[in-house]
N, C-alpha and C positions, 0 to 999 in steps of 0.2 A: 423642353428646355426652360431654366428656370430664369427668373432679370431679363425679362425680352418684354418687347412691347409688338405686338403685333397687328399690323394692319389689312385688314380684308371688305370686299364690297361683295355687293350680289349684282353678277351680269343682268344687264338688261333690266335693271332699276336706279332708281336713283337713292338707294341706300349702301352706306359706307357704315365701316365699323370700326372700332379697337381694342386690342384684349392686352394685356398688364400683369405678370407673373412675377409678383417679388419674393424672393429669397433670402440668400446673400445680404441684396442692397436693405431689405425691409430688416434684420438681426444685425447690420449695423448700427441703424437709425438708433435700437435698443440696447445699443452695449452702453450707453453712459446714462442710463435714467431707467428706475424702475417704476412703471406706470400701473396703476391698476387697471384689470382688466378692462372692463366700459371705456376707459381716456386711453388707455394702448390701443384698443381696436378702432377706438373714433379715429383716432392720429392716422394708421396703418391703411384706412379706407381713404382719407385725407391725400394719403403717400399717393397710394396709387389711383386716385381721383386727376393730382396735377400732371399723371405721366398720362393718360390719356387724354387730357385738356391737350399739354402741350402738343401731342401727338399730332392734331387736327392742325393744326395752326401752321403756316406759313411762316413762321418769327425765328429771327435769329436773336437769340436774348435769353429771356427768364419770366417765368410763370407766377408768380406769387399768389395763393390761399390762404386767408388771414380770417379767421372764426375765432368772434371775442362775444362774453355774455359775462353775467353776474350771477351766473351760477357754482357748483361745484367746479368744472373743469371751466375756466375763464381764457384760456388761449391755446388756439392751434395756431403751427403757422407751418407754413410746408413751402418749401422753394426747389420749382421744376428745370431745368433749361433743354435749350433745344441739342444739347449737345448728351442730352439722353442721361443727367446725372440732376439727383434728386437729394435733397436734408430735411430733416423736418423734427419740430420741437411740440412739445403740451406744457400748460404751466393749469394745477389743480389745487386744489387743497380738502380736507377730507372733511367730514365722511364723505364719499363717494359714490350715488345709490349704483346698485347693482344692475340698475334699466340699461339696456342699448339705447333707448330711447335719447335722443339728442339733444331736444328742449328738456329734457327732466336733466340729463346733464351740465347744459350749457344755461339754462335761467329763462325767461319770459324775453328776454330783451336782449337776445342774441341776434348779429349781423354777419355776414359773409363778404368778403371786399375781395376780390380778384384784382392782378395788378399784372400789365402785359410792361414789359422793360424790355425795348429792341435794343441792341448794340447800338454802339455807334450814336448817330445824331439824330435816329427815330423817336419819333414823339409818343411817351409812355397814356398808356389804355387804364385807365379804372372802372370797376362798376359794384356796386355795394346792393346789398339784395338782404332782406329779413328772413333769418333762419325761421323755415317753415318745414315740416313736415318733421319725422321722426328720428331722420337719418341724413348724413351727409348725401347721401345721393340725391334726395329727396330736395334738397335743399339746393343741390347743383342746377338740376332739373328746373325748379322756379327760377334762379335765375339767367336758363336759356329760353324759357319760356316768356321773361317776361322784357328781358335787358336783348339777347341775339334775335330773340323770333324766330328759330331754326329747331325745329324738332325733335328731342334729344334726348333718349331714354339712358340710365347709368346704371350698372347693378353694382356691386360691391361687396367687400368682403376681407375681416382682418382676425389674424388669432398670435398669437405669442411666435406662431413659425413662422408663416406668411400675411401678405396681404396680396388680394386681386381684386380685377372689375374687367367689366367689359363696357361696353360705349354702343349703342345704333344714333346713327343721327341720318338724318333725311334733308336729303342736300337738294337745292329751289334749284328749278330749271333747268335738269340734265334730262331727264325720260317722260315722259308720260305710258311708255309700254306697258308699264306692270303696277295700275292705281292702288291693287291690293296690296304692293310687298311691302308698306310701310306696317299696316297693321299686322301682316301675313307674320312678318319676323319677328314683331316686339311678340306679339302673343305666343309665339315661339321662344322666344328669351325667356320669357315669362316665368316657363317654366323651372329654369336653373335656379339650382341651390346651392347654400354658402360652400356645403363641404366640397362640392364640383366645382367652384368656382377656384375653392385654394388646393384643389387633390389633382385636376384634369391638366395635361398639357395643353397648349393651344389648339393646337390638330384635334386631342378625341374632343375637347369641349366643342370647338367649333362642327367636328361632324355630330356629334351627339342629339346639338340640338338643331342646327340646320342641314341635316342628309338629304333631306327632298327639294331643297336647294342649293341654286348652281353659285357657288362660291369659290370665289378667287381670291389666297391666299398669298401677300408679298412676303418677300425675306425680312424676317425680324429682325430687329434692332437693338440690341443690349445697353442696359440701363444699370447704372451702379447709384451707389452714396458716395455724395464727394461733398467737401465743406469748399466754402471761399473764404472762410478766418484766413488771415495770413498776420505776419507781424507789423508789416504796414499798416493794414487796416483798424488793427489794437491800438498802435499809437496815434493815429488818426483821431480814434477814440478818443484817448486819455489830455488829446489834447482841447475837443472839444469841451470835456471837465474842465479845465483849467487849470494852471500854474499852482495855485493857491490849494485846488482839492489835493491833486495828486502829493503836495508837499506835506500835507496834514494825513495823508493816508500812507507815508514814508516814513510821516514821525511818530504813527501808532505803532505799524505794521515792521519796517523797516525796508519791505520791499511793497509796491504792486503786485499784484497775482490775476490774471484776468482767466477765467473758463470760458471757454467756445459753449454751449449750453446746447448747440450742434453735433459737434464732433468730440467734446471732455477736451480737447487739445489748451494745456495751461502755456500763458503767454505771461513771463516776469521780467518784470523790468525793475532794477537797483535803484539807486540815487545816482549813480554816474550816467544809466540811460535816462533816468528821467529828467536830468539836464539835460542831454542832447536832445529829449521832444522841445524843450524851449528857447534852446541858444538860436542867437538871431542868426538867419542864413549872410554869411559874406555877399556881397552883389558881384553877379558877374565877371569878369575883367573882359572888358572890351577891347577892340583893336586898340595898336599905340597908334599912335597918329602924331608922336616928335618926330623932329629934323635934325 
């Protein structure tokens, strides 16, 4: 099954996992922006990097992946939630080398900032980490290694059809029965390649590479593209611009036009809405209180 996020552990150790099958959601993300290959496949691994983050996580909220450098490709940004829906954006400029390679992409001076947003009145998580290694996964890795301290291998994998990954992470304090199955598995993982990563269902991938292990498979989870643009949010926007931009970008333009850079969704606003972002709110009417 394709857009599922699946969740599996290995009995009698204290290793858990997660496997990520985009489709559908991953050919959304691409219908409004044509990326070249290397910055589409980075974004695509990116996608389904934040669905098995959020995966792990106990949060009701939103997962933020924010990877910025001074290189060719200067912004990813991907936003997960826990209600299993994902968006995510590249901004580049050309030439573009042909490397996978992540620092020849992204520049000498690329960072990674994860950003955890619980609903509600929970207090928001940051952790910012130096793009290290060749590849986003590579780069996830250093910062569980050095920000969580929780063990945590990522593979990955993106092309113009799909994006996948899978996830082993080695959870403190649950077993001591089985000291080898943290190495046992990843060197097992190890072995998977990109085209079985984005060709395999979750079942043959998982029996493929763990059959000599006893694995316990939960019911997946479907995961789409969904935007949070709304028109609210726009004028929100236009009003933090000010009175004075907006009125100057009326009297070139005639209207506002705003693109979701997310979803292509155009948001216009005239000169009679964009009075109503500024007209003063009436106050209340309160109880009467005459006799």
């Amino acid at each position: 099954m394709h857009d599922t996020l699946n969740r599996f552990r290995f009995d009698g150790t204290d290793v858990r996992g997660r496997h990520v099958d985009l489709d559908a959601t991953w050919k959304a993300a691409l219908a409004n922006a044509e990326y070249p290959p290397p910055v589409r496949d980075a974004l695509g691994e990116l996608m389904a990097a934040s669905l098995l983050l959020i995966g792990t996580l106990k949060l009701e909220g939103s997962l933020k992946l924010e990877a910025r450098g001074d290189g060719p490709l200067s912004l990813m940004v991907v936003q997960a939630t826990s209600r299993r829906t994902v968006r995510g954006l590249a901004h580049w400029q050309d030439p573009v080398p042909e490397s996978p390679d992540l620092q020849a992409l992204m520049g000498g001076n690329g960072h990674l900032v994860l950003t955890l947003e619980p609903e509600g009145e929970g207090q928001q998580y940051q952790g910012i980490v130096d793009l290290e290694g060749g590849s986003v996964a590579a780069a996830l890795e250093a910062y569980f290694e050095r920000s969580e301290q929780l063990p945590t291998r990522i593979w990955l994998a993106a092309d113009g059809g799909h994006a996948g990954g899978l996830l082993l992470q080695r959870m403190p304090g649950e077993t001591d029965d089985d000291p080898d199955a943290w190495d046992r598995t990843v060197s097992l993982a190890s072995t998977l390649t990109g085209p079985e990563l984005l060709g395999l269902p979750a079942n043959d991938l998982l029996y493929r590479l763990f059959h000599e292990e006893t694995v316990r498979v939960f019911d997946p989870e479907y995961v789409s593209f969904r935007c949070s643009c709304t028109q609210q949010r726009v004028a929100n926007m236009l009003r933090g611009l000010g009175q004075e931009e907006v009125q100057s970008i009326l009297a070139d333009e005639g209207e506002v036009r705003v693109h979701c850079e997310f979803c292509g969704k155009a948001y216009v606003f005239d000169t009679v809405d964009a009075a109503k972002l500024f007209a003063p709110v009436p106050p209340a009417e309160g109880p009467d209180h005459s006799h």
